[in-house]
C-alpha positions in Angstrom: -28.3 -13.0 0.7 -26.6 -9.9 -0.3 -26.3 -8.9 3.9 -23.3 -12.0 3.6 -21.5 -10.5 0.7 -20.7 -7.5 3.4 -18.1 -7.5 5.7 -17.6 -4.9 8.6 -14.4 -3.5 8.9 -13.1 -6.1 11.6 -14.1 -8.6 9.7 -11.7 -7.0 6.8 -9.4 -6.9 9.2 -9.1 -10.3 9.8 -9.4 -11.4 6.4 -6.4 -9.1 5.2 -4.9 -9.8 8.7 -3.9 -5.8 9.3 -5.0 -3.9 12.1 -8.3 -2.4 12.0 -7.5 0.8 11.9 -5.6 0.5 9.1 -9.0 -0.7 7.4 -10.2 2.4 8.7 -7.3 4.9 7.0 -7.9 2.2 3.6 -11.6 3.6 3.5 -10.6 7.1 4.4 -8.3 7.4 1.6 -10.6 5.9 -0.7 -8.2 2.8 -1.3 -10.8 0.4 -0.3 -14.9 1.0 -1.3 -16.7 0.9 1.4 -20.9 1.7 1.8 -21.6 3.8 4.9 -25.0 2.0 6.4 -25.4 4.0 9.5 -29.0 5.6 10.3 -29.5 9.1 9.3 -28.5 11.3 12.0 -26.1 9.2 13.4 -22.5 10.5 14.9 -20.6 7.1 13.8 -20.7 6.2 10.4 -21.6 2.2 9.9 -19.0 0.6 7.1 -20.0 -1.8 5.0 -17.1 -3.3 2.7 -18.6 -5.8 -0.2 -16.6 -9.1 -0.5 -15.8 -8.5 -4.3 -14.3 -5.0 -3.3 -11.9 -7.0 -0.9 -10.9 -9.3 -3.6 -10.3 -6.8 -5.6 -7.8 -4.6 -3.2 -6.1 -7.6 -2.0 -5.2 -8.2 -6.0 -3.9 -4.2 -6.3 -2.1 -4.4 -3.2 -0.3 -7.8 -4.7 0.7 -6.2 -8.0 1.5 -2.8 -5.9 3.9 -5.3 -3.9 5.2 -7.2 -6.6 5.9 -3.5 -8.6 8.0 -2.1 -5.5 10.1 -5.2 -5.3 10.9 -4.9 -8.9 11.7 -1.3 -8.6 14.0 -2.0 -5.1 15.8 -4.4 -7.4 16.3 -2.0 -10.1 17.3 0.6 -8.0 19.4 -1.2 -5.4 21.2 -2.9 -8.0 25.0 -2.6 -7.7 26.2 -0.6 -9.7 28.5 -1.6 -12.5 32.6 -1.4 -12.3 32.9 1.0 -14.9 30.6 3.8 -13.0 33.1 5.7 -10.8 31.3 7.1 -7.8 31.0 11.0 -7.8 33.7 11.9 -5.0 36.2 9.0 -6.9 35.7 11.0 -9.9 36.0 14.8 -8.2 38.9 13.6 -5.9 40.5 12.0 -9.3 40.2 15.2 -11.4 41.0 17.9 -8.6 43.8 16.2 -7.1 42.2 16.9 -3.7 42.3 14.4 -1.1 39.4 15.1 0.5 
């Protein structure tokens, strides 16, 4: 029973619909748990990825989304009418015209 509750990395793949090697760079930056279930001795390592641990990056990734948005907004925001840009401001105090 607890064989279902893990997912290989393609099946990841498909379930958070990114490419598989980007499930692959997840694990190897320690963003996403994974088990390593190869044999000993083996040259490829065998990743297991639990279902819960899925559920749970797909939730960070969601409020990590939902954070950047808010701080595009905040930071893209126009700015207000009394703010003079820097160059208005140098241009208006040196007389320079450049």
């Amino acid at each position: 029973m607890k064989h279902q509750r893990l997912k290989t990395p393609g099946e990841v793949a498909e379930l958070l619909e990114i490419h598989l090697t980007k499930v692959y760079d997840l694990i190897r930056s320690g963003a996403l748990q994974a088990e390593d279930h190869s044999l000993p001795g083996a040259r490829r390592k065998t990743w297991r990825i639990d279902v819960s641990e899925v559920a749970a990056f797909r939730q960070r990734a969601r409020r990590l989304t939902v954070s950047q948005i808010e701080h595009e907004r905040r930071v893209s925001s126009p700015p207000s009418d009394d703010v003079i840009p820097f160059r208005a401001r140098r241009r208006a105090l040196t007389g320079c015209g450049r």
